[in-house]
C-alpha positions in Angstrom: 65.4 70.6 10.1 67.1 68.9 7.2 69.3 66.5 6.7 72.7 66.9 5.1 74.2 63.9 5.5 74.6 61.6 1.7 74.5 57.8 3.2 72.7 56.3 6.2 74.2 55.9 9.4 74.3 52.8 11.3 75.3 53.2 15.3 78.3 50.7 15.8 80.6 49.9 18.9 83.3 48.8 17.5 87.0 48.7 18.4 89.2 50.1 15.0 92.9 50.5 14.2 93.6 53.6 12.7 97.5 53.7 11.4 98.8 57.0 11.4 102.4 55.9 10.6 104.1 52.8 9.7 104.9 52.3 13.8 101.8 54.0 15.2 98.6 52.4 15.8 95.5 54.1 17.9 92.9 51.9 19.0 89.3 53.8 18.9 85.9 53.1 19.3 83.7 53.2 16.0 80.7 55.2 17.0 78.5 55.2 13.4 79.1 53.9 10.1 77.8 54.3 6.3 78.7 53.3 2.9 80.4 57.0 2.7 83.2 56.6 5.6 82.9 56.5 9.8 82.9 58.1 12.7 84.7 58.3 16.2 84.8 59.7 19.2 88.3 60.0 21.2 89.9 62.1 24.3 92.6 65.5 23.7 95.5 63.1 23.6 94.3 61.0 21.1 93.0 63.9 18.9 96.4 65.6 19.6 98.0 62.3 17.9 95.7 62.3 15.2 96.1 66.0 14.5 99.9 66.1 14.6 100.2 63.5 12.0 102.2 63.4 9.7 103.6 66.8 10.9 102.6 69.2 14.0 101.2 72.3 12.1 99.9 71.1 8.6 96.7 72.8 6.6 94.0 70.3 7.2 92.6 71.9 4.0 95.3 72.0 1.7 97.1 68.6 3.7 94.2 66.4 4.8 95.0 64.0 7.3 94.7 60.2 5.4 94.8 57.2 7.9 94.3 53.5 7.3 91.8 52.0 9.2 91.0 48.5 10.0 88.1 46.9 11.7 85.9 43.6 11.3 82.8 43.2 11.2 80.5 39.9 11.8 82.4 38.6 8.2 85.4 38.0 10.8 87.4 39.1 7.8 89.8 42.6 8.5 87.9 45.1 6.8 90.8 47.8 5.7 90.3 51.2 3.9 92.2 54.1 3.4 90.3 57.5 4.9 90.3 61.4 4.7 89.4 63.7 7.6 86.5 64.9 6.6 84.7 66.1 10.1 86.3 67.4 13.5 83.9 68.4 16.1 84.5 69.1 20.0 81.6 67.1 21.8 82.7 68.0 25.7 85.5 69.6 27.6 87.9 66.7 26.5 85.8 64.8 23.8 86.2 64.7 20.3 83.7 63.7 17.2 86.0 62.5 14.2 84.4 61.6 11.2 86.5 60.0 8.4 85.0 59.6 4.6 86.4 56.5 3.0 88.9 57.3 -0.2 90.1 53.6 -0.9 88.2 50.8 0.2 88.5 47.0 -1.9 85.1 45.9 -3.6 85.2 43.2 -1.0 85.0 45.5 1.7 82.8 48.2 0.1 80.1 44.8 -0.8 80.3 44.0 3.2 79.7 47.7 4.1 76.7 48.1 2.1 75.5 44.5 3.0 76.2 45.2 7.3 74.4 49.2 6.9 71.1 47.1 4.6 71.0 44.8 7.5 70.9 47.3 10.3 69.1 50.3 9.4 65.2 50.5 8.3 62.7 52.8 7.1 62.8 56.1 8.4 60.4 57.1 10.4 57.5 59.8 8.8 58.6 58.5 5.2 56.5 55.2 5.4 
């Protein structure tokens, strides 16, 4: 089996703001992350919030959700980036998989991304 995927993953539990409007804030739990965006897992309501933004019916092709999203990492600095939906996946009866490529990010943040992911992920195994 091959693997698609562009950047490494690092696992990650992590608690993250994601802004989907000026007023609304959802709190999430970061379940991977790579220089290329992140990903989360979250219950029906919470996708239902996500996927009703900024209005209940959009094309999530031709109107991608964007969200802000802040976290910190061990720099105790806010790490803040603007992201595009970029994978939806149903995981279990009321669990879903977000993922979220990053589309704005500072050169700051990106430099403490790709300095966390070095730090945390190694060789991969049968490549050595």
């Amino acid at each position: 089996m091959s693997e698609r995927r562009q950047h490494p993953r690092v696992p990650i539990k992590l608690d993250a703001s994601v802004y989907i409007a000026q007023s609304e804030v959802l709190t999430v739990q970061l379940s991977n992350l790579s220089p290329g965006g992140l990903m989360f897992d979250v219950n029906k309501a919470l996708k239902e919030q996500l996927l009703n933004h900024p209005r209940e019916g959009h094309d999530l092709i031709l109107d991608p959700i964007v969200v802000q999203i802040e976290f910190v990492l061990e720099s105790d600095t806010p790490m803040h980036m603007r992201c595009r939906l970029s994978h939806l996946c149903r995981t279990a009866q009321d669990r879903f998989e977000f993922g979220f490529q990053f589309i704005e990010l500072s050169a700051e943040v990106e430099q403490w991304l790709d300095s966390f992911i070095a730090k945390n992920t190694g060789p991969v195994k049968g490549f050595d």
